[in-house]
Each structure stands twice: as structure tokens, then as C-alpha cells.
N, C-alpha and C positions, 0 to 999 in steps of 0.2 A: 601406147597401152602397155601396163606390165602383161612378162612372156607369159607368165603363167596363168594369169586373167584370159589372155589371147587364146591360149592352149586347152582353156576350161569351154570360153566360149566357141572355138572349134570344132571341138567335139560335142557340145549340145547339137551344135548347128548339124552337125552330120548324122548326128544320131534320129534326128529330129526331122531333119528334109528341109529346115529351114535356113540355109543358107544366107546370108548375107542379113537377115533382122532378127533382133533378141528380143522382141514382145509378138509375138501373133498370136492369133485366135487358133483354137482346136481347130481348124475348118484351114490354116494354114494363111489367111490373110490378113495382112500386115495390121495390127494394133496401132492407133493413135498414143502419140507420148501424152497428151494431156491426160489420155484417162488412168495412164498407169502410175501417172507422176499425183494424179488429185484421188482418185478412186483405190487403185490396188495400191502404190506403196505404204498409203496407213496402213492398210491391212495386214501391211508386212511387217509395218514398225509393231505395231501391237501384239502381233501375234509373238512378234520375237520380247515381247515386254520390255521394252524401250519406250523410253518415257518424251513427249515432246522433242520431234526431230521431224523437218519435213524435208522435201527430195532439193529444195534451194538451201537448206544447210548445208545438207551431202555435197551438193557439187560447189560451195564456196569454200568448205573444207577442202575440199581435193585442191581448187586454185590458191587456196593459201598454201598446202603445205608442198606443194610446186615450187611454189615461189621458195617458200623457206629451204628447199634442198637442193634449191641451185638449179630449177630447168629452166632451158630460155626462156624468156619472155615470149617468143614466138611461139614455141613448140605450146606454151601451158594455151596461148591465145587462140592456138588451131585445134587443142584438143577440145577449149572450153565453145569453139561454136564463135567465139568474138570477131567483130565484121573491119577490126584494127588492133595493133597490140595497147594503143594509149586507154582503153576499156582494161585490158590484161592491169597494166601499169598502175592504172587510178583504183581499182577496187583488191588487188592480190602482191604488187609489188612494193613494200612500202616498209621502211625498219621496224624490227620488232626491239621492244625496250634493251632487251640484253646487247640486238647488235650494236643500239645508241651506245652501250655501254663499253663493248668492245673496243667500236671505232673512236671514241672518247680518252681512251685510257692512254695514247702517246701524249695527247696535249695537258691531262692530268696531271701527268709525271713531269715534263715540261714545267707545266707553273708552280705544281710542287718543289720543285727543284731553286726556281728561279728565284723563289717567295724563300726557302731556306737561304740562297747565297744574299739575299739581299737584305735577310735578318742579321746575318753572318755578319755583312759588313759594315752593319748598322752600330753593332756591338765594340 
């Protein structure tokens, strides 16, 4: 979890009395994630006027950009709840076009090269 995520949700939790869960009811017991995930997060997207986004965007976004900045494969697989990392791997780890183009660019240079010496000595 980033620190400062960790640190915000700390302090709710202490302020609050709710320790260890970040959805309860006023009455202090524990909220089901389906109602907050199908019921309150619209409510939240809308309110924040945010257009079309639901709470499996949010957390396929977070597993992509995992992925894309370099954290384990493990680590993104235990945050995301996945019951193996080959789940992680199939749906979050996977080249994005630039890095095809990255990891491309020795063997580009390679046949460029190779297609000039062999024009070269055609001539």
C-alpha cells in the first residue's frame, strides 16, 4: 500500500474507532464490499462528475500500472486478492506497444546495418 494511503487510512481508522475496516456502517459494523462496489461507489463517481468508470476499472488500472512500473508480479498478485500470480501475469503483465518498440530497437539497428553493408557490397 502507498505510505501515504497507509497513513491517511490510519488515522480515519483511529479517529473513527474502526480499526482494521474502511467501509462500516454508522452503528460501527463491517459493510459488505458488494454494496459499496455496485451501490455507493456510483454515487461517488457521479457526485465527483466523473463520467463512466466503475470500481473493476479502478482496480484493473491499479494492476496495470503495477505492472507497468515495475512491481513484482507477486506483490501486484497479493495486493490484487489473486489466488496464483499466472491470473496477475495473464490479465496485468503483458508488453505495452512502446516497450515492443524498445526491446525491438537492437535488432532494427542490427538489420539496418546489415541490409546497408550488404547494399555496400552489392555496389
Amino acid at each position: 500500500m502507498l505510505d501515504m494511503l497507509e497513513d491517511i487510512l490510519r488515522e480515519w481508522g483511529e479517529k473513527s474507532g474502526h480499526l482494521g475496516y474502511l467501509f462500516v456502517h454508522s452503528w460501527g459494523k463491517r459493510e459488505q464490499a458488494e454494496y459499496w462496489t455496485k451501490v455507493e461507489f456510483p454515487k461517488i463517481v457521479k457526485k465527483a462528475g466523473i463520467t463512466r468508470v466503475t470500481f473493476q476499472e479502478l482496480r484493473h488500472t491499479f494492476g496495470t500500472l503495477c505492472a507497468a512500473k515495475g512491481v513484482p508480479v507477486q506483490y501486484t498478485a497479493k495486493y490484487m486478492g489473486h489466488s496464483n500470480i499466472q491470473i496477475t501475469y495473464k490479465y496485468y503483465y503483458h508488453p505495452s506497444n512502446a516497450d515492443k518498440l524498445e526491446n525491438m530497437a537492437p535488432l532494427n539497428t542490427f538489420v539496418r546495418k546489415s541490409l546497408a553493408k550488404a547494399k555496400e557490397a552489392s555496389q
